[in-house]
KOLTORKOL-161362 format. One record per residue (C-alpha): chain; residue in one letter; x, y, z; residue number from 1. Coordinates in steps of 0.05 Angstrom, whole numbers, plus 5000, padded with zeros to 4 digits. Layout:
REM KOLTORKOL-161362
A:A:X:Y:Z:NUM
...
This chain:
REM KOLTORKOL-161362
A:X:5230:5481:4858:1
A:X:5208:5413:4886:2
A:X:5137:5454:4914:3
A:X:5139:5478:4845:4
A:X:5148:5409:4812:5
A:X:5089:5374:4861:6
A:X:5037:5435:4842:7
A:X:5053:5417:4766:8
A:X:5041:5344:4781:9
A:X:4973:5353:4820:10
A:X:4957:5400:4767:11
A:X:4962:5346:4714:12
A:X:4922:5290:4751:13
A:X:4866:5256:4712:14
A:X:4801:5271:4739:15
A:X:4735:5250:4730:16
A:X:4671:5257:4773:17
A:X:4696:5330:4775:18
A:X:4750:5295:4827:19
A:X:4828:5283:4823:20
A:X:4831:5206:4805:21
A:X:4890:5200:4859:22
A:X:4913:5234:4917:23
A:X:4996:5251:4918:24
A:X:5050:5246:4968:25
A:X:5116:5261:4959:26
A:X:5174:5230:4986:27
A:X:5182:5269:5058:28
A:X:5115:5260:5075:29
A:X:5109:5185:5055:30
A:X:5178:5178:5105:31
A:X:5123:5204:5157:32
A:X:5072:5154:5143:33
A:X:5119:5097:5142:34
A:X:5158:5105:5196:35
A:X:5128:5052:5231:36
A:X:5137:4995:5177:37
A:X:5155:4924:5202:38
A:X:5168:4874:5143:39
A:X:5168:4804:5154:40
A:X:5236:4771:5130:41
A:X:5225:4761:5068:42
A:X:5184:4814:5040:43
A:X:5241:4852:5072:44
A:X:5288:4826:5028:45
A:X:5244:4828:4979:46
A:X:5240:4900:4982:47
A:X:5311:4912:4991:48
A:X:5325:4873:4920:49
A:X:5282:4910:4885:50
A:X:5306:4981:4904:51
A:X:5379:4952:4901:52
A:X:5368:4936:4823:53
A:X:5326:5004:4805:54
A:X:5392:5033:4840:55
A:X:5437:4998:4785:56
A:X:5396:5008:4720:57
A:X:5460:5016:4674:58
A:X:5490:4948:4692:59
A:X:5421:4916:4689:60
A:X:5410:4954:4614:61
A:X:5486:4931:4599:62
A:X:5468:4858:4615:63
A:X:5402:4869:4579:64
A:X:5370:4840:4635:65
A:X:5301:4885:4646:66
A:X:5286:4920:4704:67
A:X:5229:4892:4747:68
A:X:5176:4952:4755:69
A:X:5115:4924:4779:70
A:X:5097:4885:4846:71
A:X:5025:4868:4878:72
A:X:5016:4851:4943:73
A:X:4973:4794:4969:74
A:X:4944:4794:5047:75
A:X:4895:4815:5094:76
A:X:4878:4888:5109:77
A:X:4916:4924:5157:78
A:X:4986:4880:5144:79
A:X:5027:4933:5119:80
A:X:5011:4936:5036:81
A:X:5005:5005:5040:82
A:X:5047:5025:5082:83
A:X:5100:4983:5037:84
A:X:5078:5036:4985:85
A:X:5097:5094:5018:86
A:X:5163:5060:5047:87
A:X:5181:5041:4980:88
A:X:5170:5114:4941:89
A:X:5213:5140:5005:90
A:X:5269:5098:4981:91
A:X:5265:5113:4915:92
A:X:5256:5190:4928:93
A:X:5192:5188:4879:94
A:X:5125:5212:4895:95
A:X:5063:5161:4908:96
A:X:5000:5170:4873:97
A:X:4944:5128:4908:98
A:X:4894:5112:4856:99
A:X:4814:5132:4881:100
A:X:4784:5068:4859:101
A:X:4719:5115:4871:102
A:X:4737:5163:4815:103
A:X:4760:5108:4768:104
A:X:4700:5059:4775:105
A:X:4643:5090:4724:106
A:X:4569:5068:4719:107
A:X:4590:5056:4636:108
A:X:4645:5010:4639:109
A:X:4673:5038:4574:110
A:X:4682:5105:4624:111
A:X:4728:5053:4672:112
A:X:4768:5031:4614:113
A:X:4787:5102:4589:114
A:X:4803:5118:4669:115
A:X:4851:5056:4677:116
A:X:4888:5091:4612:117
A:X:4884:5157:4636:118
A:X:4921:5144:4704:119
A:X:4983:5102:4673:120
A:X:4978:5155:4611:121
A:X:4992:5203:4676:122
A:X:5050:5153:4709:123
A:X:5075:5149:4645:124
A:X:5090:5222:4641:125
A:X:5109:5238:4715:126
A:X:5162:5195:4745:127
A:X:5129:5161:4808:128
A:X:5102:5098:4846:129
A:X:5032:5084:4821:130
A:X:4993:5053:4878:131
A:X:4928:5022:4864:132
A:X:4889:4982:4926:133
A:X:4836:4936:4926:134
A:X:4861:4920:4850:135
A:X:4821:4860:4849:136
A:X:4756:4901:4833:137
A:X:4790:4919:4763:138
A:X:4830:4848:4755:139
A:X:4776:4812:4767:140
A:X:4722:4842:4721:141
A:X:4736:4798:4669:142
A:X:4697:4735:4702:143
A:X:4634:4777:4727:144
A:X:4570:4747:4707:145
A:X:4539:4810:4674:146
A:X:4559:4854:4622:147
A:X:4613:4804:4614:148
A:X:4635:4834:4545:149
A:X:4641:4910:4570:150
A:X:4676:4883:4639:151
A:X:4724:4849:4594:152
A:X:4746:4914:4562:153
A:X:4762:4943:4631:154
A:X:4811:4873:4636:155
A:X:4841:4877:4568:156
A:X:4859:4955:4577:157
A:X:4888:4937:4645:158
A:X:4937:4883:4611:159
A:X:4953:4928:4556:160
A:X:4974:4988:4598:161
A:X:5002:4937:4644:162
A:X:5052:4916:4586:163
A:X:5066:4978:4560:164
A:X:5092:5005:4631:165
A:X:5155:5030:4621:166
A:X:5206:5086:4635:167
A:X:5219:5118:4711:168
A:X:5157:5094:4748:169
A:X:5135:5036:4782:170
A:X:5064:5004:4793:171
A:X:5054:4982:4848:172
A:X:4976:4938:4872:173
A:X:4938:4904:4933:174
A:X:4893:4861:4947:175
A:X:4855:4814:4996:176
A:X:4834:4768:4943:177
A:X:4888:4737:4908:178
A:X:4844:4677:4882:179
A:X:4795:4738:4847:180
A:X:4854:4764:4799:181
A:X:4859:4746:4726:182
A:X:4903:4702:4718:183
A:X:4932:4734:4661:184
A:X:4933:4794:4707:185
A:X:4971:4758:4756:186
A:X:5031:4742:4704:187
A:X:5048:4815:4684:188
A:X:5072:4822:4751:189
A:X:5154:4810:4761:190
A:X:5145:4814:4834:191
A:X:5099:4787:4879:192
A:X:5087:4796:4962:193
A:X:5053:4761:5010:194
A:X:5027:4789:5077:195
A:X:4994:4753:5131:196
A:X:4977:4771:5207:197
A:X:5043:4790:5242:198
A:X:5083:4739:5293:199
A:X:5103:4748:5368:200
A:X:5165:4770:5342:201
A:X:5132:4825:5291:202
A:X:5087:4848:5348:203
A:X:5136:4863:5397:204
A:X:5176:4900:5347:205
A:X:5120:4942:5322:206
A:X:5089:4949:5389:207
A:X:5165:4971:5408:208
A:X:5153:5033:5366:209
A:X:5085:5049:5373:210
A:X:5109:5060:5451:211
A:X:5174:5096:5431:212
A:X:5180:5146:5491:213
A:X:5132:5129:5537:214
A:X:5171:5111:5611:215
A:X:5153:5038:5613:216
A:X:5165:5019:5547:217
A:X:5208:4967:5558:218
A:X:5164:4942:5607:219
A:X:5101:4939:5568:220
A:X:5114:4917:5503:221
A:X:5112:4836:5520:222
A:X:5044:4842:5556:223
A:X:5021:4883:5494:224
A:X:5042:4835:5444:225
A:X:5010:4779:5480:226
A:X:4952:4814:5483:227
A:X:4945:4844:5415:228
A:X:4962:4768:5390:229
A:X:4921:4761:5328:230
A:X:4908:4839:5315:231
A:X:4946:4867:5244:232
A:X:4981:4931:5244:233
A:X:4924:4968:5237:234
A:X:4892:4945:5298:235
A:X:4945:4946:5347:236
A:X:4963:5024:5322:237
A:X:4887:5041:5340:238
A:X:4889:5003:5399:239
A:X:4958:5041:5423:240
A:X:4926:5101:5400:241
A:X:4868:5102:5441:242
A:X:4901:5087:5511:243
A:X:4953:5144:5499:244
A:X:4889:5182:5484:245
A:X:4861:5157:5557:246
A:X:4928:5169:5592:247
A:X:4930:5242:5564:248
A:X:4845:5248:5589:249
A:X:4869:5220:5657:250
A:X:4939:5267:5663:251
A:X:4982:5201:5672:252
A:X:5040:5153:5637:253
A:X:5011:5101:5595:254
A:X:4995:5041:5628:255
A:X:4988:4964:5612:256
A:X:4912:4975:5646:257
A:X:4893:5028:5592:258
A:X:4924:4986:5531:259
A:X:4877:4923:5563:260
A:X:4812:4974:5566:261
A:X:4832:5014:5501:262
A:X:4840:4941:5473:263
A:X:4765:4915:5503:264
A:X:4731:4983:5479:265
A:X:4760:4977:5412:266
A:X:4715:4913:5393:267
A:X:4758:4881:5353:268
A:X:4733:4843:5295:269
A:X:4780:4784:5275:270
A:X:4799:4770:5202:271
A:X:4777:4693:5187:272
């Protein structure tokens, strides 16, 4: 029944370009992807509040207090928005629909417009988190220099669906610009997350993880974090990644020396 249920969903996706305008992952497999997640403290409770109250909707409907349903996230890349995403549609046992800004974005703006309603027409219908990254490309639109009227549609069809978001799902956007959203964008959102390069501490928990298994663990975990110092999540996975991918080449255990060359071979380019 639930294979059932996720073919009829797919099957009713929006699509323009002749593509899907999202891709769709249900709960087990967005588990998967964020098994890994490390939340500072706060977005952690954060988090935690917000699934608490979608888990008590009559008392919140008996207080007539609304329910909060949409949250953007604010940092640099590879900090954890989208992994927060999948972590959150695993708690609330819904499946997420990443938006593909590529299949959205049209040549006639007019065409963007009509996408923007198509996708939350689709959310709407089909109980689910509605993840949309890089949303600063469609909340900022509004203060382009050309085509300034047509770019403004795009904007004023965002609010609209924006405010009309109601029922079972919850919309959830990122981005790396903060300062480039409308600010009449930015106040339709009840909750709002910010995510910035993780700490010692968040390094050695994530780097804890990422070397779940491996027979100096323990061991290896405060070199790598010192290391790694400055790297997001994103990085330090890759980096990990690429030494185990060495060790397995070589026939041998992980090692701090093949983190140190995965970590020189992996050029990393730091976020100013």
């Amino acid at each position: 029944m639930n294979s059932s249920k996720k073919n009829n969903s797919q099957a009713r996706l929006p699509r323009a370009k002749g593509l899907d305008m999202a891709s769709v992952y249900m709960p087990k497999e967005c588990a998967r992807k964020a098994r890994h997640i490390v939340l500072s403290g706060q977005n952690r409770r954060i988090v935690d509040e917000f699934i608490t109250i979608l888990g008590m909707k009559e008392r919140f409907a008996a207080a007539d207090v609304p329910l909060p349903n949409k949250l953007v996230m604010f940092g640099p890349p590879g900090t954890g928005k989208t992994l927060t995403a999948f972590h959150l549609a695993h708690q609330l046992d819904l499946p997420l629909v990443l938006v593909r800004l590529d299949t959205v974005i049209h040549s006639h703006l007019g065409e963007t417009a009509s996408n923007v309603r198509k996708i939350f027409d689709y959310a709407a219908g089909v109980p689910c988190v509605l993840f949309l990254d890089e949303f600063d490309v469609l909340g900022r639109m509004r203060d382009s220099g050309d085509e300034v009227k047509e770019m403004a549609r795009v904007v004023n069809t965002l609010l609209q669906c924006l405010d009309e978001f109601a029922g079972d799902s919850v919309f959830m956007a990122a981005t790396n610009l903060e300062e480039e959203l409308d600010p009449a964008v930015w106040r339709r959102f009840d909750t709002r997350m910010t995510y910035s390069s993780p700490d010692e501490e968040d390094r050695r928990l994530y780097i804890g993880q990422l070397l779940g298994g491996e027979p100096d663990a323990q061991g290896m975990v405060a070199e790598t974090a010192g290391l790694l110092a400055g790297c997001s999540f994103a990085d330090m996975e890759q980096i990990v990644l690429k030494a185990r991918r060495k060790a397995i080449i070589a026939d041998t255990a992980l090692a701090y020396g093949l983190i140190c060359e995965a970590y020189t071979e992996y050029n990393l380019r730091r976020v100013q």
